[in-house]
N, C-alpha and C positions, 0 to 999 in steps of 0.2 A: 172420758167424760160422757158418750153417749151412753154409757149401761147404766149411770148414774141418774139419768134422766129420765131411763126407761124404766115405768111403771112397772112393769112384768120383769124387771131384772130379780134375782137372789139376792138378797143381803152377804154382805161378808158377814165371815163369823169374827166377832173378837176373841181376844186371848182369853179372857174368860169361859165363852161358850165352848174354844177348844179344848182347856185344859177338862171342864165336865161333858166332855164327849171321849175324853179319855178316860177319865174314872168310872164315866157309864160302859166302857166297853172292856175295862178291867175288871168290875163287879161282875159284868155280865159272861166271861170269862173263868171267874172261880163259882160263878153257878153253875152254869154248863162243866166243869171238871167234877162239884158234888154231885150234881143229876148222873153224869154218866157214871161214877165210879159205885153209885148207888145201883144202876143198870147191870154195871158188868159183874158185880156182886152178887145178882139173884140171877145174872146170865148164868158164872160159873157154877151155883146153889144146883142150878137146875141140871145140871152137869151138860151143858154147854153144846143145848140140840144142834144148833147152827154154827155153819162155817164162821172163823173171825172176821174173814171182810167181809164176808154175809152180814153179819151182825153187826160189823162198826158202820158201815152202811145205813144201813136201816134205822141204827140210831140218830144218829146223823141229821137225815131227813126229818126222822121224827121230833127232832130238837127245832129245826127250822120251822118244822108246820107247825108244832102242837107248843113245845114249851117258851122259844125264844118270843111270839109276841105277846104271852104272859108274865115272862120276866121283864118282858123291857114296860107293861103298863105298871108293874109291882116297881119299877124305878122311879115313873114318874107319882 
């Protein structure tokens, strides 16, 4: 009863908000498997300078910093 009271508490989430925080993370999901198999495609083109956990690494990252919070505003 007191979190309920308290102004600064988080809302729950309803069943609704969880089931589209599922779909958002299942789109978000088969983007990141097109992005990278698009990656590993011009990786191997380029006949494949870097080690492979060099390179799934680095991908990786790079999904974190640069693509994932452009996909998640292209969701909202």
């Amino acid at each position: 009863m007191l979190l309920k009271s308290d102004p600064y508490a988080l809302p729950h989430p309803t069943a609704e908000q969880a089931q589209l925080e599922q779909q958002k993370q299942a789109w978000l999901e088969q983007q990141k498997m097109e992005w990278f198999d698009k990656r590993r495609a011009e990786w191997e083109a380029a006949g494949k300078p870097v080690p492979w956990a060099e390179w799934v690494a680095e991908r990786e990252l790079e999904w974190a910093v640069k693509e994932l919070p452009n996909r998640e505003l292209a969701w909202t």
